[in-house]
Structures are given as C-alpha cells and as structure tokens.
NUTORVEX-285141 format. One record per residue (C-alpha): residue number from 1; y, x, z. Coordinates in nm, 3 decimals. Example, Ala and Ser with C-alpha at 12.3 -4.5 7.8 and 13.67 -1.06 7.14 Angstrom:
BEGIN
[site 1, [-0.450, 1.230, 0.780]] [site 2, [-0.106, 1.367, 0.714]] 
//
This chain:
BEGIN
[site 1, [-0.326, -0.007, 0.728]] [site 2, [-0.028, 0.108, 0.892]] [site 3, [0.020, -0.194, 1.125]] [site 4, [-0.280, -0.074, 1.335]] [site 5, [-0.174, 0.265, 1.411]] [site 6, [0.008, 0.159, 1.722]] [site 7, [-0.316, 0.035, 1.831]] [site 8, [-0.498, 0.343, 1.750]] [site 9, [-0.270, 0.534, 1.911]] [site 10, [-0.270, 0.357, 2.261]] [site 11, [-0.658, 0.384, 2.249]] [site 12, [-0.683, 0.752, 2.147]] [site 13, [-0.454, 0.840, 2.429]] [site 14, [-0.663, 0.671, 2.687]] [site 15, [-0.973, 0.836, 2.591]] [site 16, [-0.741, 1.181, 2.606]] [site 17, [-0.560, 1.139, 2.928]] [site 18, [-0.921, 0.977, 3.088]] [site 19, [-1.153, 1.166, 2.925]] [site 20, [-1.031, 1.494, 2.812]] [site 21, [-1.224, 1.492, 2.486]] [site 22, [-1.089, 1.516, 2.104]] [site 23, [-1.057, 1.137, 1.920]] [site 24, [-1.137, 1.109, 1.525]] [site 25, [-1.016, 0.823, 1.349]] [site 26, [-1.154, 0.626, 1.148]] [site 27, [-0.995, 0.383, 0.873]] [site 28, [-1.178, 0.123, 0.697]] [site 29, [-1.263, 0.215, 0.310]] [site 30, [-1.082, 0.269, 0.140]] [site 31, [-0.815, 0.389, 0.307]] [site 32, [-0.717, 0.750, 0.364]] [site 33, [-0.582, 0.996, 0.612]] [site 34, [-0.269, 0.904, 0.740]] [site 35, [-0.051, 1.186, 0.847]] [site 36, [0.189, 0.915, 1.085]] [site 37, [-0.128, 0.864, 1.306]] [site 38, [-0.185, 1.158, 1.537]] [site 39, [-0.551, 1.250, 1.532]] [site 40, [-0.765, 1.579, 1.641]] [site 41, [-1.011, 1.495, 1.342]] [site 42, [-1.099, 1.232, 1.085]] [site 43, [-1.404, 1.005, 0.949]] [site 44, [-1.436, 0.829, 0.643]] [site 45, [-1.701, 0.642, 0.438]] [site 46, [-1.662, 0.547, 0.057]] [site 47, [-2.009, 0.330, -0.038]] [site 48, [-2.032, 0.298, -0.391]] [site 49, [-1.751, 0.548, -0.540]] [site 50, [-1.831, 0.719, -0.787]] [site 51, [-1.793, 1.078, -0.783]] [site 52, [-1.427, 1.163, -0.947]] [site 53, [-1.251, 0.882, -0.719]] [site 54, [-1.438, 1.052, -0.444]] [site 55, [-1.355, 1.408, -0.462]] [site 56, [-1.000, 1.280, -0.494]] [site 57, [-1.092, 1.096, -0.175]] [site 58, [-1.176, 1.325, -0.002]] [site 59, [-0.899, 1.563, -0.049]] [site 60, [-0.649, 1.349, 0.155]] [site 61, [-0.867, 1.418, 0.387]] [site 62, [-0.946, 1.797, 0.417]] [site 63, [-0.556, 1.844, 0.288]] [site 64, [-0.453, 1.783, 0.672]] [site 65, [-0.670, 2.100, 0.779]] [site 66, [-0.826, 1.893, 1.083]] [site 67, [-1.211, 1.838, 1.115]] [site 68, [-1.318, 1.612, 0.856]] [site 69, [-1.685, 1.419, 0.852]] [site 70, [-1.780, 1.185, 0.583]] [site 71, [-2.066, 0.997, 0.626]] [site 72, [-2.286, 0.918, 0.299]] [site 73, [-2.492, 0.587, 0.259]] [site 74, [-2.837, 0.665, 0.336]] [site 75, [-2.959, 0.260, 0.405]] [site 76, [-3.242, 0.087, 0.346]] [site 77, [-3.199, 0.002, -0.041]] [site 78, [-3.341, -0.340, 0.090]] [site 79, [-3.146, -0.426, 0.338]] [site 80, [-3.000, -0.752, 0.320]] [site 81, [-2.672, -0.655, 0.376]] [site 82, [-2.622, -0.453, 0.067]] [site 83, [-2.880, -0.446, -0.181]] [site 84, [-2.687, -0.276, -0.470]] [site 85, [-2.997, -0.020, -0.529]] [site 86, [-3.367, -0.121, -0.609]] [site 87, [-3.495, 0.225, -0.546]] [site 88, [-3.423, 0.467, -0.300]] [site 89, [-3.434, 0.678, -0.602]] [site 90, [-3.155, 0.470, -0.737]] [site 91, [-2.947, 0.519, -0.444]] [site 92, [-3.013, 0.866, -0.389]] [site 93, [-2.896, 0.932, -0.780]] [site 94, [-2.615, 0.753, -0.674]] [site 95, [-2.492, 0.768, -0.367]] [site 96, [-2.555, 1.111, -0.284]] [site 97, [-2.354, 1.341, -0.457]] [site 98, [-2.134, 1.297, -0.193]] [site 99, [-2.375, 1.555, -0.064]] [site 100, [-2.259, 1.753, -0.310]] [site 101, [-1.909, 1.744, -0.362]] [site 102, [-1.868, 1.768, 0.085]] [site 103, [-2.057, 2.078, 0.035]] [site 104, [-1.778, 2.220, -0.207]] [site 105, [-1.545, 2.178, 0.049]] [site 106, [-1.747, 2.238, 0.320]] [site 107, [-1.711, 1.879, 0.500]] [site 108, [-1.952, 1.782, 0.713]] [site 109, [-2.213, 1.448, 0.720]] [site 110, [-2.309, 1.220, 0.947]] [site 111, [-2.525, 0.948, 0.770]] [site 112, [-2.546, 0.536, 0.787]] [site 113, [-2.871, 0.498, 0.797]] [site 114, [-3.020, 0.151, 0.871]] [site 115, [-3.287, -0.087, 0.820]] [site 116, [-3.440, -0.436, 0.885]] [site 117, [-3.262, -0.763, 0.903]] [site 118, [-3.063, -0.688, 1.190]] [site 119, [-2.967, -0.328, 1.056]] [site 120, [-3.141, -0.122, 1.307]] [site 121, [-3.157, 0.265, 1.313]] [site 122, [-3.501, 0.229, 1.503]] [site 123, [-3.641, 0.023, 1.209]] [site 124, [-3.481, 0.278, 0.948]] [site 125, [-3.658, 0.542, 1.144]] [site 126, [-4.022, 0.439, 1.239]] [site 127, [-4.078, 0.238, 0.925]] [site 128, [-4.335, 0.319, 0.729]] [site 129, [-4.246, 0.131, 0.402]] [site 130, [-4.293, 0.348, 0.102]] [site 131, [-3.919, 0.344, 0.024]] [site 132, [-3.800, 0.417, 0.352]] [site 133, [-4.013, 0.745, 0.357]] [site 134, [-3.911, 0.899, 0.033]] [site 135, [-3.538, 0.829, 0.200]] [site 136, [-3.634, 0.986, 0.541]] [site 137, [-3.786, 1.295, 0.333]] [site 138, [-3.517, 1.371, 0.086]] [site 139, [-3.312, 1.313, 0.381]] [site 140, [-3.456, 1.582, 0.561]] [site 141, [-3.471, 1.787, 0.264]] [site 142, [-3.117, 1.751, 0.206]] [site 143, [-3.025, 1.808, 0.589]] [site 144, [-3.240, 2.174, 0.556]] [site 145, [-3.077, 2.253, 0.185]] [site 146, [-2.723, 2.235, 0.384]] [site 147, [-2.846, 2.392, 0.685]] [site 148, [-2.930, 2.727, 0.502]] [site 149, [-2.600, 2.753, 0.395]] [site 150, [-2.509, 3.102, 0.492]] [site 151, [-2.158, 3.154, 0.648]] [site 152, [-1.841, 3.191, 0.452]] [site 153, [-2.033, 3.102, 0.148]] [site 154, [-1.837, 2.769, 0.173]] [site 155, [-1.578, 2.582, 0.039]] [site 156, [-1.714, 2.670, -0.266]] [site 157, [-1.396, 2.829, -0.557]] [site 158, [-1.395, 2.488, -0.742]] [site 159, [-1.263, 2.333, -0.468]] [site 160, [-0.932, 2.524, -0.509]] [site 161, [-0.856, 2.289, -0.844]] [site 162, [-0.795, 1.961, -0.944]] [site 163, [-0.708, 1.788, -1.231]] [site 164, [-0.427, 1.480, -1.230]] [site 165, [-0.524, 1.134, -1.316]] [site 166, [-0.220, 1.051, -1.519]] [site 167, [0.144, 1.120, -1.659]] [site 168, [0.459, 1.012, -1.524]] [site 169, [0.638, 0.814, -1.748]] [site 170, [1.000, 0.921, -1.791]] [site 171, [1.352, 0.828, -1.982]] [site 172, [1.597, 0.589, -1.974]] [site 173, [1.972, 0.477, -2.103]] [site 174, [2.253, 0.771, -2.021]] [site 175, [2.406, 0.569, -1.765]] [site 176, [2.034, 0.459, -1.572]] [site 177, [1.822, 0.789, -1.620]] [site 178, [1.485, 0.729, -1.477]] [site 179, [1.394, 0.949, -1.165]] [site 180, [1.118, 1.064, -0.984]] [site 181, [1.110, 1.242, -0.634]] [site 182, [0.803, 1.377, -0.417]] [site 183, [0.849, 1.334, -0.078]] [site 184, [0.489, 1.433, -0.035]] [site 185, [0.480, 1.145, 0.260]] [site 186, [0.147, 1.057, 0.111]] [site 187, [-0.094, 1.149, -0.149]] [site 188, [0.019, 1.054, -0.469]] [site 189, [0.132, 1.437, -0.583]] [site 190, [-0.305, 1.447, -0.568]] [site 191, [-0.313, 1.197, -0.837]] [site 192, [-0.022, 1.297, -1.024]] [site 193, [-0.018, 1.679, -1.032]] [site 194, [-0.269, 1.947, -1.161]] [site 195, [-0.340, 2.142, -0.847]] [site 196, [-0.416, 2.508, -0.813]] [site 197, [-0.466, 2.692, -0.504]] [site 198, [-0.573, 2.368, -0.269]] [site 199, [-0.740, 2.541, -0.032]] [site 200, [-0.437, 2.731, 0.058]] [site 201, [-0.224, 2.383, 0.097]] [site 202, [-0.192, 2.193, 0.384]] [site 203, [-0.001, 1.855, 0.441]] [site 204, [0.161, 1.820, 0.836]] [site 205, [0.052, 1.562, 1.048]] [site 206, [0.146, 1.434, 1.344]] [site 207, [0.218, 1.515, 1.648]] [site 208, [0.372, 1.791, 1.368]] [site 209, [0.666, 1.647, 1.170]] [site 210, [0.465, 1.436, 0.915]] [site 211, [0.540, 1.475, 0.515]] [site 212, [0.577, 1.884, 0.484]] [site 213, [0.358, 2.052, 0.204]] [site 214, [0.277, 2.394, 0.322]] [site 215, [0.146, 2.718, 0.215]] [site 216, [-0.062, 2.863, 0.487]] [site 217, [-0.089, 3.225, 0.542]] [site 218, [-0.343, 3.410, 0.450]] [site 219, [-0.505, 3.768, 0.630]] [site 220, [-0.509, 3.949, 0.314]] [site 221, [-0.279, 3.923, 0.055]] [site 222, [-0.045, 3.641, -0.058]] [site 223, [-0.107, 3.251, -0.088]] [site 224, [-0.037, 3.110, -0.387]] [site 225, [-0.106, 2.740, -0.496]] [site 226, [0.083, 2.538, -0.776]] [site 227, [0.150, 2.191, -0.872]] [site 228, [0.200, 2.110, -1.200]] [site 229, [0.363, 1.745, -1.309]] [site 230, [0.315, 1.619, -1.648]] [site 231, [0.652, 1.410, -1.730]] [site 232, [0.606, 1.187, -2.084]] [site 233, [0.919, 0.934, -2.261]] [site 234, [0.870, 0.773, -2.563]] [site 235, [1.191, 0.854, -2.657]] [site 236, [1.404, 1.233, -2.714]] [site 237, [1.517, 1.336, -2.351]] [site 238, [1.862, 1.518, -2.361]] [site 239, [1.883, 1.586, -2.010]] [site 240, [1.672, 1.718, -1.772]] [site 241, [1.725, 1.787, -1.372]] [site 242, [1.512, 1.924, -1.151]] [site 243, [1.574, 2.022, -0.772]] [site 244, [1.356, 2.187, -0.557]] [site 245, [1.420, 2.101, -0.149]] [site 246, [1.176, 2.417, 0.001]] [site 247, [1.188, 2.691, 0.222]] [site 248, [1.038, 3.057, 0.199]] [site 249, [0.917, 3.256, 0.486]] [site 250, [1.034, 3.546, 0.606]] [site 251, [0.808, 3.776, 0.446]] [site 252, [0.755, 4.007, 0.160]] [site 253, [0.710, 3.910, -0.174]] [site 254, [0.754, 3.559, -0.041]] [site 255, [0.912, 3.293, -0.304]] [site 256, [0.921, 2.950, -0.473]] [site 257, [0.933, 2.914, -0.822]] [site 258, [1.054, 2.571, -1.032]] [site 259, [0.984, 2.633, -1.380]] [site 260, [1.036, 2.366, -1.664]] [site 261, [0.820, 2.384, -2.017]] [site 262, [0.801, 2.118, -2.353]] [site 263, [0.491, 2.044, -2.543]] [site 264, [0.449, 2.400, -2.792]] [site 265, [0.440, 2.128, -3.097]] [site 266, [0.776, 2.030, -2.969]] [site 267, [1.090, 2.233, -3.220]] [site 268, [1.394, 2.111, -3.007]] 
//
C-alpha cells in the first residue's frame, strides 16, 4: 500500500495549503495506519472481521494518538452488493461489536449505510421495508447508548491490555544463531508481544520521525507500559543476548528495564 502514499501526500497537501482544513486518510481494508504517510487523522473499515482480528485492528490505529473513526457496516442485509447476512438481526450480531470494542477505546463511528440496487443512502433511509427499520432503530438506539456516555468514562481499563497472537520461534547452529530485532517500524510487536499499559504508548508518525515507541507523560504519577515477548526453540539454548536501544527522560524515577525469565518447569 505503500506505493500510493506519494499520491496521498500530494493530494492532502493541496487540500491543506487551499483549504486550510485537517485531511484523514483512508486505506483500503485491510490495511492499517501507516506511520510514513503524514496524516492529521485516520479512517478505516474492516466488513466482516471478527472481533479479536479487529481489536488488534484497531490498535494500529489509535497507537498513533491522532483522531481515529471507524466506520461499522450498517447496509441493507439485501443489498446486492454484499448479501453475507439474511437478517438485519444477523448482521447486527455480527457486525456490530465493532460498536463495542470502539467504545473501549473510545473511537468514534461514522456508519456505511446503504440500500437499493444502486446503493443509495436515500433508499437506506426512507425505506420502509421491515428489515431496513429494525436497522434504522437499533441504529438509533445504538447512536443514543454512545451518546450518554458521560466524559472521561472512556477508553474503558481493558483497553490498556492485549494479549499476543503467537511465539517467536528461536535457535539455531553456534556459528548461525537465529535473531530477532524490533524496529517497531510497524505493528508486528502488537501481534507478537503481551502488552500492558497501551494507553500510555504511542508510535511516531510523520511529519515526526516515524518508527519511535514512546511513553507519554502522564499529569499524575508515572507511565508505565510493558511488552513482553515470548521466545520458543525446540532445542536447549546456551546463549542468550539481548540489547535494548532506548532512551529515558530526564525525570525522576524515570527508567527502562530489560529483564530475561525461562519457563518455572525449566531446571537449567
């Protein structure tokens, strides 16, 4: 997705310079953020995830600390164009815990909402088939369940953690050791590493210098977040390495802390 950021970047700085107003981007799913293309805010749709890929999902987004809106699938289930659902029931089950998991980290919606054979929001809003009503009210419903959201009650304290989708797989001969190295120039310490503390991490983008993991201040009292690897060999390791490349701030009880553990069943 790369190729097109030129592109993007000519026409964002045309509305800017002519215009004067912020530009979101927008990649096509399922792409994500990309901190090498210089935005004031993001958009993203993901039709049809379900919910673990998502939240995952949307964490490369909301990692870059810039205004984030998602925008849930809130169709027609009949519309030729995608008929995956019967039921607006069905799609509703489905589809909208998206609701749900923005809410946790306080990300804002903006729905597709369509109908007809020509995909018309007109059609999707003055129709008065029995499906498209029960969308159109659990719509609203939904829109008035977010709205009385008081403030600071959001992002909710589960969105601090997340859980790593696999191990890295370690080992090799004496004179070929395997290595691995995080240069946090994307997103794959999300999939990789149990994450404490998210909400207190933020990844630089441009026009910042791009691939930086940061700690952000906090008013009161220290931030603390941790990332925790899981490294697996099938075979004895002998020798182990680690290096951490990191700076502390100037500040108090500021510090970074590398710490190396084995499996408790492990004797040796």
């Amino acid at each position: 997705m790369g190729s097109s950021n030129p592109l993007l970047e000519a026409l964002a700085d045309h509305i800017r310079q002519n215009y004067g107003i912020p530009v979101f981007q927008w990649y096509t799913d399922p792409y994500a953020a990309s901190p090498e293309l210089m935005a004031d805010g993001w958009i993203w749709d993901s039709y049809g995830w379900d919910s673990v890929r998502f939240r995952k999902h949307l964490m490369k987004f909301t990692v870059l600390r810039k205004p984030a809106i998602c925008v849930p699938w809130a169709a027609d289930p009949h519309w030729p164009q995608w008929t995956q659902y019967p039921t607006a029931a069905a799609l509703i089950d489905h589809e909208w815990r998206q609701f749900d998991i923005c809410r946790e980290f306080n990300v804002g919606c903006a729905v597709f909402a369509v109908a007809g054979p020509h995909g018309s929001v007109n059609t999707w809003a003055g129709s008065s088939s029995p499906e498209l009503i029960k969308l159109r009210t659990a719509l609203h419903a939904q829109r008035e369940g977010m709205h009385a959201i008081r403030p600071r009650e959001l992002p909710l304290s589960s969105a601090n953690v997340s859980a790593r989708d696999r191990s890295v797989q370690v080992g090799g001969d004496p004179d070929a050791p395997s290595e691995y190295v995080e240069t946090f120039s994307g997103f794959d310490w999300l999939h990789v590493a149990d994450v404490r503390g998210f909400l207190n991490l933020r990844l630089t983008s441009r026009p910042e210098t791009p691939r930086f993991l940061e700690l952000m201040p906090r008013e009161n009292g220290l931030a603390k977040a941790s990332l925790v690897y899981r490294f697996e060999s099938w075979f004895p390791l002998d020798h182990v390495e680690l290096l951490l490349d990191a700076a502390a701030p100037n500040a108090p009880g500021a510090r970074n802390v590398l710490s190396l553990t084995t499996d408790a069943k492990e004797k040796d």
